[in-house]
N, C-alpha and C positions, 0 to 999 in steps of 0.2 A: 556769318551764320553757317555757311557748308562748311566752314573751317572744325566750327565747336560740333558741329552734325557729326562729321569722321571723326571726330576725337570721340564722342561719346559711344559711337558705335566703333570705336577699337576696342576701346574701355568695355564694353559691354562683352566681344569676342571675348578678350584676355579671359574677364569674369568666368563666361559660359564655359570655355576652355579647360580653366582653372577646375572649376564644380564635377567637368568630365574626366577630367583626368583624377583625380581623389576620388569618384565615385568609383571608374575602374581599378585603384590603385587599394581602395575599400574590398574590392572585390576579389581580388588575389589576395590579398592579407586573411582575407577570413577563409578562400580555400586554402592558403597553405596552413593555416592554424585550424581546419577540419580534419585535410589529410595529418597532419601532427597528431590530433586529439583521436583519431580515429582508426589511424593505425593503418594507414592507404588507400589507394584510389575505392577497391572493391569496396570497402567497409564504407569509405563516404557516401558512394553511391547507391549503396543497399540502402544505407541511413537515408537519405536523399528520396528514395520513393515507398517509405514507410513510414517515417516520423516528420515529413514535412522540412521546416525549417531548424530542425532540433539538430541535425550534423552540425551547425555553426554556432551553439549557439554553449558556450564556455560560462562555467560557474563553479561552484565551492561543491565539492563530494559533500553531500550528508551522511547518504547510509544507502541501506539497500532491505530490502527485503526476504522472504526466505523465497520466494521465484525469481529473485536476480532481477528485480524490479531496481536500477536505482536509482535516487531522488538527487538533485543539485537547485543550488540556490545563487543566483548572482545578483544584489539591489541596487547594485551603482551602472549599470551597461541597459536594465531592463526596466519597466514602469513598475507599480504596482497590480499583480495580477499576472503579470507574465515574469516575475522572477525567482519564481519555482515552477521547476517541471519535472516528469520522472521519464527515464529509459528504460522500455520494456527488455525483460529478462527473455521474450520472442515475443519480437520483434512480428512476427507472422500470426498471433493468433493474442491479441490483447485489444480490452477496451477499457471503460473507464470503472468496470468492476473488478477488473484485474488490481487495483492499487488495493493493499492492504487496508483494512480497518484502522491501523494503528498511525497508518501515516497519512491517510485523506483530514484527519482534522489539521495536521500542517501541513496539507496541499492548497489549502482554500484558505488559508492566513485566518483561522479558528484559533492558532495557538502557535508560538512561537520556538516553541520544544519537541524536538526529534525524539522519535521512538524512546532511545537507547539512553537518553537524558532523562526520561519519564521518571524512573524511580526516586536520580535527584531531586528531580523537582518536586514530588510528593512529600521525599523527607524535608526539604526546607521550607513548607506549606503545611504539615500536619500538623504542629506545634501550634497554630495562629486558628486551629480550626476551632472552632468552638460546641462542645456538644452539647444542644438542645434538647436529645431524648434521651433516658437510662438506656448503656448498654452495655452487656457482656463482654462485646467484642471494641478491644481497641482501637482510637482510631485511625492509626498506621492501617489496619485492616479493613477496616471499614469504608475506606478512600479510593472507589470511588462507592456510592451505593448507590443498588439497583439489580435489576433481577439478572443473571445471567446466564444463559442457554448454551448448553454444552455444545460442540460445534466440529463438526468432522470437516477438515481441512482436505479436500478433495482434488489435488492437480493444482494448487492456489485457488482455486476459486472461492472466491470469496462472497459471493452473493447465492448464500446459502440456499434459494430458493430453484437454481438449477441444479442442486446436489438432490436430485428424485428419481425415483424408478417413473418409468412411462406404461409400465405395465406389472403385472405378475409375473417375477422370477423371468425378465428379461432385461433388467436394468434401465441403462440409458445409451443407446451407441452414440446419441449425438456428442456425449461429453465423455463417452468413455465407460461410466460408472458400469462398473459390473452387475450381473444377478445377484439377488442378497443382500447386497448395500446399503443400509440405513439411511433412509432417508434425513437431510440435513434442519428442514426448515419446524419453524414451531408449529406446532398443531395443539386444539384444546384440547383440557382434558375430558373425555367422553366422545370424540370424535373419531369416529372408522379410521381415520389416517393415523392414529395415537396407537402406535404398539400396547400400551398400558390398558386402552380399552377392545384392545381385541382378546376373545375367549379363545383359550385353550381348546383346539379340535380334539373330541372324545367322540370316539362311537362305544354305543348302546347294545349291538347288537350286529349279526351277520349273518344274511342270506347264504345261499347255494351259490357256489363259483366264488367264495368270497365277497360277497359282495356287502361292505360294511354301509351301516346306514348310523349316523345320530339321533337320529329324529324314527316315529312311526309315519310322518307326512315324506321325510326324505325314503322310509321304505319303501312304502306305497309307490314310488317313484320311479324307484327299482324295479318293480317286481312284472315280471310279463302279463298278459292278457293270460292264458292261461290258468297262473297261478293267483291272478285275481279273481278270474272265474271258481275256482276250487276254493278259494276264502269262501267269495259269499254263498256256496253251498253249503260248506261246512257252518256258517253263522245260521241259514235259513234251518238246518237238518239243526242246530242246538235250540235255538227259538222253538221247534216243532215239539223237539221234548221238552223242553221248560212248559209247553202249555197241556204237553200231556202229564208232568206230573202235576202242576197245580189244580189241571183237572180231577186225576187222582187226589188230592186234599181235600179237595172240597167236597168229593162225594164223601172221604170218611168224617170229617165235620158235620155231613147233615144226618148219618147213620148215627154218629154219636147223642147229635143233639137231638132227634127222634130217641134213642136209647132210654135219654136221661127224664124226657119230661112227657114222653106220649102225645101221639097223636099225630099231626102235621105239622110242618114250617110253611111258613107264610111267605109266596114265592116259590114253593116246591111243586113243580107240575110233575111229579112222577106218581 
């Protein structure tokens, strides 16, 4: 029994041994095929405390993007889910809305066809499409349909909804966007944010000093104590004469109508 004991625990050393040394001999192999793929020590290292375990991690070039995003695929070394990944174009300032639009549906295995294959794929696909409604437009053209929002391409950034001014004619410095810059994201139509429903600024009219107003409430607005004060004298001094001439009418109204028919008017204490 101590005999088969020491054997099986040689056998067991050899084993453990064995596992140790492959796993260390694993581990030089994939540093020296990072430093290879990555073009030396600096650059693995950079890669090393920025994309995690992606310095090591070798597959088939797909493509790239127009921010030097680029994408690789490997399915025989990697599970499903982790055999596509992308290399940010900077590496210092990406997240997971930096990936294009065009290529997040084959990021997440939605579809099997790279950007740059799309239009292939389309042509050998619209033939078999079948059209269900009358239409104008062919359906080469028509593929895909759905509304599409024009789209300012701002530094890649691609989640339109940080392409905004944060104020009035002061941009955005978190992202750069300068003053002026159109904002990127959808807005309805009839909503303050919608260029289309904002009115053209016109003034009406202009104060002393230049001082333009649109509005008679934005005059008022304007206008000093002062020249407030001297309005409502000058409306109180027109009120005064409108009831001094209506007064004058009416006494030549009751001259008249005494004129015409003699005697008194009924009402007339004079």
């Amino acid at each position: 029994d101590d005999i088969t004991t020491s054997a099986t625990s040689q056998r067991s050393f050899v084993v453990h041994k064995g596992d140790r040394a492959n796993m260390v001999w694993s581990v030089i192999q994939n540093f020296k095929t990072g430093l290879k793929y990555r073009g030396g020590w600096w650059n693995l290292v950079v890669h090393m405390y920025t994309n995690g375990d992606y310095p090591f991690k070798v597959g088939t070039y797909m493509g790239c993007d127009g921010a030097g995003n680029r994408y690789y695929e490997n399915r025989i070394d990697y599970p499903f889910g982790q055999h596509r990944w992308v290399e940010p174009g900077d590496i210092n300032n990406f997240d997971s809305s930096s990936i294009a639009p065009e290529w997040h549906g084959w990021m997440v295995s939605q579809n099997d066809v790279p950007p740059q294959s799309f239009e292939d794929f389309v042509e050998a696909k619209a033939p078999h499409i079948i059209n269900t409604s009358p239409s104008d437009a062919p359906a080469e053209y028509n593929f895909p349909v759905g509304h599409q929002e024009k789209m300012f391409n701002f530094h890649h950034m691609h989640n339109q909804s940080q392409v905004r001014s944060r104020g009035y004619n002061i941009g955005n410095p978190i992202v750069g966007l300068p003053p002026g810059a159109p904002d990127a994201y959808y807005t309805q139509p009839g909503s303050p944010y919608n260029p289309a429903s904002r009115k053209k600024l016109e003034f009406i009219g202009e104060l002393s000093g230049g001082r333009k107003y649109k509005s008679q409430k934005w005059a008022d607005r304007l206008r000093t104590p002062e020249e407030k004060a001297a309005i409502a004298a000058a409306e109180e001094e027109n009120v005064k004469k409108e009831m001094e001439k209506f007064a004058k009418l009416k006494s030549q109204r009751l001259v008249a109508a005494r004129a015409d028919r003699g005697g008194t008017i009924a009402g007339d204490e004079e």
